[in-house]
MARBA-3410 file (N, C-alpha, C, O; in Angstrom, 1 decimal):
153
116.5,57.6,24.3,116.4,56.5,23.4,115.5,56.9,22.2,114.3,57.2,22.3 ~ 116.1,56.9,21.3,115.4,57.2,19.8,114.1,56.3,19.7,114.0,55.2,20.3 ~ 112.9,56.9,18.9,112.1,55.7,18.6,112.3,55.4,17.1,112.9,56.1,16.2 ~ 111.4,53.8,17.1,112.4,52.8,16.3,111.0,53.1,15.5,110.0,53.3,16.2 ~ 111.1,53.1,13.9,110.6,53.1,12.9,109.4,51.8,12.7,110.0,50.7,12.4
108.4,51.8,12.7,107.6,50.6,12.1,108.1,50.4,11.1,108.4,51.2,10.3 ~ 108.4,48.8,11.1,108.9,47.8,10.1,108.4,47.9,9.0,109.2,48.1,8.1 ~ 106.8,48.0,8.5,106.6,48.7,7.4,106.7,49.3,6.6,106.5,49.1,5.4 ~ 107.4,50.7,7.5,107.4,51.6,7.3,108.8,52.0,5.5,110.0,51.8,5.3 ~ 108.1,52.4,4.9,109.5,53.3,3.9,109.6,54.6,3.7,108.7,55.4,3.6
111.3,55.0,3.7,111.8,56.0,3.9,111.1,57.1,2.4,111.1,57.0,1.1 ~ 110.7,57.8,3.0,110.0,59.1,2.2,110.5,59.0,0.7,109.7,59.2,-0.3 ~ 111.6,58.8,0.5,112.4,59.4,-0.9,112.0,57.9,-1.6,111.6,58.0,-2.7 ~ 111.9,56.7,-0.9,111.6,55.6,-2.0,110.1,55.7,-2.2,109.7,55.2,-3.2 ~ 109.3,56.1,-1.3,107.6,56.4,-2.1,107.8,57.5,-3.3,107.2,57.4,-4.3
108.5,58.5,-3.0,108.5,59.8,-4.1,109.3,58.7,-4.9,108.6,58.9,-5.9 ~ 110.0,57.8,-5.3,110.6,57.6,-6.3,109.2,56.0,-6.5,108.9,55.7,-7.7 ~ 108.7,55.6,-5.9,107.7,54.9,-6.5,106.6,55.8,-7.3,106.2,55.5,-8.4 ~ 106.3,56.7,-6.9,105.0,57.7,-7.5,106.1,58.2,-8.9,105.5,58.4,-9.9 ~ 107.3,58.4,-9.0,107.6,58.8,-9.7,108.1,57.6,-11.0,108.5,58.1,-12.0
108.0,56.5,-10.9,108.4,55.7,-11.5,106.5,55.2,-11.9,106.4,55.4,-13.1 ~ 105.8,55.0,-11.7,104.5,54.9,-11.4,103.9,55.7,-12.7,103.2,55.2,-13.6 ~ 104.3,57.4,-12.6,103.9,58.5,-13.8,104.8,58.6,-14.7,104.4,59.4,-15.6 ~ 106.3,57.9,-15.2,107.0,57.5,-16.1,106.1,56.3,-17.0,105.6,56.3,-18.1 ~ 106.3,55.7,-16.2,105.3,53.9,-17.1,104.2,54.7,-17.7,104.0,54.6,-18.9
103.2,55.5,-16.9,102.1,55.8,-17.6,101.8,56.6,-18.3,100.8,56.4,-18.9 ~ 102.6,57.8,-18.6,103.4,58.7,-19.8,103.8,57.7,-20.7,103.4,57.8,-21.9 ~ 104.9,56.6,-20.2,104.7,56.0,-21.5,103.8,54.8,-22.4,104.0,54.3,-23.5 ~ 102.9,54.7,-21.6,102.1,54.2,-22.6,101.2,54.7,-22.7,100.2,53.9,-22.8 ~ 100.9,56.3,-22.9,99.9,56.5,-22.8,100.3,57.6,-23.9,101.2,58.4,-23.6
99.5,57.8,-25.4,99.7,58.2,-26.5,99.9,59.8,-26.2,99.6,60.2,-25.1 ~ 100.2,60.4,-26.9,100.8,62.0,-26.9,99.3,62.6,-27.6,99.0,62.1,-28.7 ~ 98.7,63.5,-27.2,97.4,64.3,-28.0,97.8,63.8,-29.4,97.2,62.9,-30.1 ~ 99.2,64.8,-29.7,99.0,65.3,-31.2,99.1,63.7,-31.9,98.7,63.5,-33.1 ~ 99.7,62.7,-31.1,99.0,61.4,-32.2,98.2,61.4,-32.0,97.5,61.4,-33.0
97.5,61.4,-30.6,96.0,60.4,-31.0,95.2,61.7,-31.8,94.0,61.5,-32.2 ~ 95.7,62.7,-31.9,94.3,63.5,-33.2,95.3,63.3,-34.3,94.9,63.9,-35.3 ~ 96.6,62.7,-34.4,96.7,62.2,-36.2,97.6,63.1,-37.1,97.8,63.1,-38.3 ~ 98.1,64.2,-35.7,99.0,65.4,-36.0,100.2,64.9,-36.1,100.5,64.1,-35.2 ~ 101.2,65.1,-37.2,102.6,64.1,-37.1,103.7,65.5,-37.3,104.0,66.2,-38.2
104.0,65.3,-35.9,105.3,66.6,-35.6,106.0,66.1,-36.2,106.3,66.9,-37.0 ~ 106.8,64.9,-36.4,108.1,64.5,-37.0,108.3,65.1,-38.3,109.5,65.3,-38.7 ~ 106.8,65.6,-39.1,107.3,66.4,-40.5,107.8,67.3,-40.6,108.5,67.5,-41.6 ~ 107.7,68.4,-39.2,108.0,69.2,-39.5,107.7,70.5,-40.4,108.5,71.4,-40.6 ~ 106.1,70.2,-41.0,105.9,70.6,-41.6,104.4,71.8,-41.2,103.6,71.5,-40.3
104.3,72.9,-41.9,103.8,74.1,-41.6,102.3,73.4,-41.1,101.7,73.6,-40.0 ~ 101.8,72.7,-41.9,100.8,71.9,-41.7,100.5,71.5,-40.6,99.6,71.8,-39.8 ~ 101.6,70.6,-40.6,101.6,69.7,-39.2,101.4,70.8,-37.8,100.4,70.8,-37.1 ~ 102.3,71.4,-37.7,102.8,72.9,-36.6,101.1,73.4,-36.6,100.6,73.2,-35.5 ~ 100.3,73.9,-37.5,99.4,74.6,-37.4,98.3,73.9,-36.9,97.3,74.5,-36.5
98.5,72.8,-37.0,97.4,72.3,-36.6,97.4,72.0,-35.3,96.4,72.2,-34.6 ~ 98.6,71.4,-34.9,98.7,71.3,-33.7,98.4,73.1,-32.5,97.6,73.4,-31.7 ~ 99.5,73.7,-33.1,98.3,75.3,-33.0,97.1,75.5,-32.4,96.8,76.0,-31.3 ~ 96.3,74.7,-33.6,95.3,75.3,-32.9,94.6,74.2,-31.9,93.5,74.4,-31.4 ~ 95.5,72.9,-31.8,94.7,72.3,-31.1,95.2,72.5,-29.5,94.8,71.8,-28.6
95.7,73.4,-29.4,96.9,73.4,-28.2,95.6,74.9,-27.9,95.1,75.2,-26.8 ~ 95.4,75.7,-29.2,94.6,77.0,-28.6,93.1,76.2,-28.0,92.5,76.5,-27.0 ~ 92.9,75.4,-28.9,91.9,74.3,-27.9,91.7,73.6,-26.8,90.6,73.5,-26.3 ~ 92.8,73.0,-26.2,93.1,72.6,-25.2,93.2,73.4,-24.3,93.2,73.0,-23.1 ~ 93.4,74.7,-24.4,93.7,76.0,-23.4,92.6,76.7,-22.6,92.5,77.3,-21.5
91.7,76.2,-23.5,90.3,77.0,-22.6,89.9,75.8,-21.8,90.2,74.6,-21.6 ~ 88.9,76.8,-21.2,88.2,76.0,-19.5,87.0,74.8,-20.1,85.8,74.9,-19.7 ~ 87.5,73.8,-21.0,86.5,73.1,-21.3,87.2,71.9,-21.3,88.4,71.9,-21.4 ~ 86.2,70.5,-21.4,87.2,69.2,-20.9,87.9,68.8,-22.1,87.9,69.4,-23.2 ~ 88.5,67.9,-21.8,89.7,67.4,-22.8,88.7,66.7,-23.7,89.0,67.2,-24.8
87.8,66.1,-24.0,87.3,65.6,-24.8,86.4,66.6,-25.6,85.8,66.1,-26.6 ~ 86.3,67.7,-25.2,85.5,68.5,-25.8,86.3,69.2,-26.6,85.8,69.5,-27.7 ~ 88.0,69.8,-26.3,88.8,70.1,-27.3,89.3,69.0,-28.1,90.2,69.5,-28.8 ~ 89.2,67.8,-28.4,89.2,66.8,-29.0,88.3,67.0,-30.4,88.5,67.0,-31.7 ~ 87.4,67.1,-29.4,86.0,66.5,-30.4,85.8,67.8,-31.5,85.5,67.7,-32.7
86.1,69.4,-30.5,86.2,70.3,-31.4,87.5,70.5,-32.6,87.3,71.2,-33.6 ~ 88.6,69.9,-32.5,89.7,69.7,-33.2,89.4,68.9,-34.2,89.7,69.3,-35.3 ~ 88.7,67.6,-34.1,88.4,66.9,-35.0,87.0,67.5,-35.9,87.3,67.4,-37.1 ~ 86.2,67.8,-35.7,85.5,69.0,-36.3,85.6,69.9,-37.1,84.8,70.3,-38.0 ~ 87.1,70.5,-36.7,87.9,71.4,-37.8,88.4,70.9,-39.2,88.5,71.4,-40.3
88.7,69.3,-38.3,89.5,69.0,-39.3,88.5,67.6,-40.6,88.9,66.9,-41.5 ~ 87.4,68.0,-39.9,86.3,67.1,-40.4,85.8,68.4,-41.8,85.6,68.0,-42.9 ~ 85.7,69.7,-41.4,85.6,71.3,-42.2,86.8,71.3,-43.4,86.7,71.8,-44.6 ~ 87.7,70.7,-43.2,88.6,71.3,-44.1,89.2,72.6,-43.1,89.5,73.6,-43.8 ~ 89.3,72.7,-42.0,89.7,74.2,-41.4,91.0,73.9,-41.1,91.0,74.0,-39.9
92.3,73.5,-41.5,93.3,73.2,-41.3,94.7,74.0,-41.8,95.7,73.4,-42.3 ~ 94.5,75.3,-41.7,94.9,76.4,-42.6,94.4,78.0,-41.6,93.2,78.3,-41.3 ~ 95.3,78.5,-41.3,94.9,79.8,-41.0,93.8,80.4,-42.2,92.6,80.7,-42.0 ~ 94.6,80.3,-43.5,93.5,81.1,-44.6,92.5,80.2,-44.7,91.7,80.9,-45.4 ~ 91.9,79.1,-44.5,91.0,78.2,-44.7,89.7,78.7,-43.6,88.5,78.8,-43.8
90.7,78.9,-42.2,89.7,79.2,-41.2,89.2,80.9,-41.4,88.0,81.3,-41.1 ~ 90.0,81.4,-41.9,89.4,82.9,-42.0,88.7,83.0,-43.3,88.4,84.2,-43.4 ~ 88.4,82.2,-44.3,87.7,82.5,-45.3,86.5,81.7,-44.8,85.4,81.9,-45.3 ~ 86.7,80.5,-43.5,85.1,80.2,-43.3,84.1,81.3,-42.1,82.9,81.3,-41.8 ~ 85.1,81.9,-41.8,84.5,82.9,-41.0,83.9,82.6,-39.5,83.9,81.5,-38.9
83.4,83.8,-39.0,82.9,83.6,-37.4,81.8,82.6,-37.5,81.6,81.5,-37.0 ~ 80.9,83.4,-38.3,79.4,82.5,-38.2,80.0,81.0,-38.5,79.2,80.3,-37.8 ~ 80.7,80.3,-39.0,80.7,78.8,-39.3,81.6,78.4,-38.4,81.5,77.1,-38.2 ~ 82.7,79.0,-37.7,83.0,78.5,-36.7,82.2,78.0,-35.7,82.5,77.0,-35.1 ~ 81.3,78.7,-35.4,80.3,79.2,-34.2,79.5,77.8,-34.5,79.7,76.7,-33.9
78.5,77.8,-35.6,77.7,77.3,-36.0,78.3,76.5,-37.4,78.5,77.3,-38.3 ~ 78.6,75.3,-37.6,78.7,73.8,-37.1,80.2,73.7,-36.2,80.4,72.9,-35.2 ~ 81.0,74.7,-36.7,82.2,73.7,-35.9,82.6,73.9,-34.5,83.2,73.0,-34.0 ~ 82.3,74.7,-33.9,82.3,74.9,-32.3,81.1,74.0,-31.7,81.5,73.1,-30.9 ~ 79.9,74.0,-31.9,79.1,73.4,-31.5,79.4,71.6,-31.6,79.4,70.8,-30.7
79.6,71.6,-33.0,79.7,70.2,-33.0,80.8,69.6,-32.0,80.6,68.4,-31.6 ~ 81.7,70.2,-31.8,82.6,70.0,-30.8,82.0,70.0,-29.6,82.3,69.1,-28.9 ~ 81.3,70.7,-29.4,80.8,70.1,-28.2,80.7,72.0,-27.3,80.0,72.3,-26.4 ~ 81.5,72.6,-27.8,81.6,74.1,-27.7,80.3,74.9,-27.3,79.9,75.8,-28.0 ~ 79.8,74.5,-26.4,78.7,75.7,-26.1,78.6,77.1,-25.3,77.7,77.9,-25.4
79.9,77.3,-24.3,79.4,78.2,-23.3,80.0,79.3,-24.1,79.4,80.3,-24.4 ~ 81.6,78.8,-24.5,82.6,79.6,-24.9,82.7,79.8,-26.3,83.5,80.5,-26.8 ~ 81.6,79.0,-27.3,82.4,78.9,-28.8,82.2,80.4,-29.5,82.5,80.4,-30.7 ~ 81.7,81.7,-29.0,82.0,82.9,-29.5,83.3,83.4,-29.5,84.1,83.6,-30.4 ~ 83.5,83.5,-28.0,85.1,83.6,-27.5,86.3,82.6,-28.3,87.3,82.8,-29.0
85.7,81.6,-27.9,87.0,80.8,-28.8,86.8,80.8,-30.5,87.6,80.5,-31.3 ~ 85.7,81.3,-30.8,85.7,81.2,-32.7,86.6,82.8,-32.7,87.7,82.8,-33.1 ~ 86.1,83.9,-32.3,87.0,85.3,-32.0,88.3,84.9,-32.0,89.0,85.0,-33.0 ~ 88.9,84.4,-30.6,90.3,83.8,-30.7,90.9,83.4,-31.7,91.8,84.0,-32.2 ~ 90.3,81.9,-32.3,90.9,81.5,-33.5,90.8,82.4,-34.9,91.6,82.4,-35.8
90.1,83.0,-34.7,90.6,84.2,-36.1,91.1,85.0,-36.1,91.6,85.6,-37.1 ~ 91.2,85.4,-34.3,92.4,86.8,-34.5,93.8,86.0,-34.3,94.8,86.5,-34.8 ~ 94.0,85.0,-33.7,94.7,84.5,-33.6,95.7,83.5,-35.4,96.8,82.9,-35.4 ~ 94.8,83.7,-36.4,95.0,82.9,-37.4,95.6,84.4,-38.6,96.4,84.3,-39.6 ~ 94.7,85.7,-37.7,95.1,86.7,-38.9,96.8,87.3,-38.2,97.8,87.4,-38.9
96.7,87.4,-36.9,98.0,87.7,-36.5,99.1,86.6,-36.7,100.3,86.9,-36.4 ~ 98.9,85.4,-37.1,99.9,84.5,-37.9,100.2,84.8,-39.4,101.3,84.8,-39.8 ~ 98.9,85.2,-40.5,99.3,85.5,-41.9,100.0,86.9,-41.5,101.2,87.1,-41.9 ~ 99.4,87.8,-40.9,100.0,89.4,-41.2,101.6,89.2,-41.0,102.5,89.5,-41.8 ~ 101.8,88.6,-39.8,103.2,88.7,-38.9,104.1,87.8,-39.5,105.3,87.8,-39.4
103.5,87.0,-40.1,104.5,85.7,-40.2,104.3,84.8,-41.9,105.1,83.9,-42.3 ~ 103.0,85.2,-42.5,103.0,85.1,-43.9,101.9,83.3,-43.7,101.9,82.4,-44.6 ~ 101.2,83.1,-42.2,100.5,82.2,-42.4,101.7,80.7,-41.5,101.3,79.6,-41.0 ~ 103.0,81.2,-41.5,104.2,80.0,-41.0,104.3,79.9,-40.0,104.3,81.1,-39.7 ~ 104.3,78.9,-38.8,105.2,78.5,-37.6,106.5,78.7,-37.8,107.4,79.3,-37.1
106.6,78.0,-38.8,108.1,77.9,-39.7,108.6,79.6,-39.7,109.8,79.8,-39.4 ~ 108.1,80.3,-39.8,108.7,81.5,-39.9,108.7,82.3,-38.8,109.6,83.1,-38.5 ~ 107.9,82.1,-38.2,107.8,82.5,-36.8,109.0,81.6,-35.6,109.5,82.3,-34.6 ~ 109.3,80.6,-35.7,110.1,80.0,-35.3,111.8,80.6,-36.1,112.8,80.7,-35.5 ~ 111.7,80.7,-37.5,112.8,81.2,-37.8,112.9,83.0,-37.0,113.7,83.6,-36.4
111.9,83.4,-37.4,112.0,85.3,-36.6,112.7,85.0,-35.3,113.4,85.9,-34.7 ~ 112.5,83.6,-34.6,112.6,84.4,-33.1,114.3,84.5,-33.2,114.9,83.9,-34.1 ~ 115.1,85.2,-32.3,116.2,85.5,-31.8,117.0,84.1,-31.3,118.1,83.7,-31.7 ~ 116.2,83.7,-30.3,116.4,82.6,-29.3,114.9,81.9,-28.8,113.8,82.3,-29.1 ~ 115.1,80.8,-27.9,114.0,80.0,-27.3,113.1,81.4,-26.3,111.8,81.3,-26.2
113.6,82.4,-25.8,112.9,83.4,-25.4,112.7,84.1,-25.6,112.3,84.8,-24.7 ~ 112.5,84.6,-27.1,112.2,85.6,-27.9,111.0,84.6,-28.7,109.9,85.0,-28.9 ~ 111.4,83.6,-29.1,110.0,82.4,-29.5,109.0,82.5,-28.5,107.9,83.1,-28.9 ~ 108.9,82.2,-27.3,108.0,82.0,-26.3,107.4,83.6,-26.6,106.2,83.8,-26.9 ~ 108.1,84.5,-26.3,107.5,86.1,-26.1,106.2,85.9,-27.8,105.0,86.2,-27.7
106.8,85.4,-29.5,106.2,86.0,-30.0,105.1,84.7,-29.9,104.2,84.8,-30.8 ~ 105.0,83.5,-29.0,103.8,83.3,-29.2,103.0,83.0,-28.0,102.1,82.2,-27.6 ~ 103.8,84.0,-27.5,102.5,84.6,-26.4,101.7,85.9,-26.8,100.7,86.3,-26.2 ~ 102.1,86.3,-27.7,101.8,87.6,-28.4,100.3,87.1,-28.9,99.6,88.1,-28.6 ~ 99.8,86.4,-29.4,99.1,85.3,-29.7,97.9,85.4,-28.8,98.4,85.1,-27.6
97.2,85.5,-28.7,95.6,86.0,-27.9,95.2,84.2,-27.7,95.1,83.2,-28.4 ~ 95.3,84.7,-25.9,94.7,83.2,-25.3,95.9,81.9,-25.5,95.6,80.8,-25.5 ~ 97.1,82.2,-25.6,98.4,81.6,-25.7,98.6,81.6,-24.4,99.7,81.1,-23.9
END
């Protein structure tokens, strides 16, 4: 004789489909980074792309989400919103106000290093563009390769 299921009980696939309906609703009401820091992908524009850049090279290190926030907004509090903008303010002013102020203490040498070699290997390779770097690639896997090329990508 088989045993009989607690009444309770529900079949596995309708909990995975409640948990899964559960992280849909709250994906959708729950704002995307690049709005809530004010970044508008819909332009499409070089601007837009780089900024998000670097906020994405922000979000990548071992530090909390609000601390790559706070450092993004920082940047963009500097006027650092430009590969050539960030490399004419140099290591020392990344370091000291804009890493810090972000909240950047353990790592802001490493991540101010990153963002500059990371800002010079976009002007040399690509003239400063996402846009152009997205036009170079071949395909979606020739994109991904050149921006992993990209230190800390």
């Amino acid at each position: 004789m088989a045993a009989r299921e607690p009444a309770n009980s529900r079949p596995v696939h309708s909990r995975h489909a409640q948990l899964a309906d559960v992280t849909r609703r709250a994906l959708e009401r729950s704002p995307l980074y690049s709005e809530e820091l004010g970044i508008v992908l819909a332009k499409r524009s070089d601007a837009a792309y780089f900024c998000w850049f670097l906020a994405s090279l922000l979000f990548g290190a071992r530090i909390s989400e609000m601390t790559a926030k706070n450092t993004y907004r920082s940047f963009v509090r500097h006027g650092l919103t430009s590969p050539r903008k960030i490399l004419k303010a140099g290591w020392d002013f990344l370091v000291y106000p804009v890493m810090r102020e972000g909240g950047y203490v353990r790592y802001d040498n490493r991540k101010s290093t990153q963002v500059l070699r990371d800002c010079e290997t976009l002007i040399a390779d690509y003239g400063g563009s996402l846009n152009r770097l997205h036009d170079a690639a071949r395909d979606a896997h020739d994109l991904d390769e050149k921006l992993l090329a990209f230190y800390g990508v």
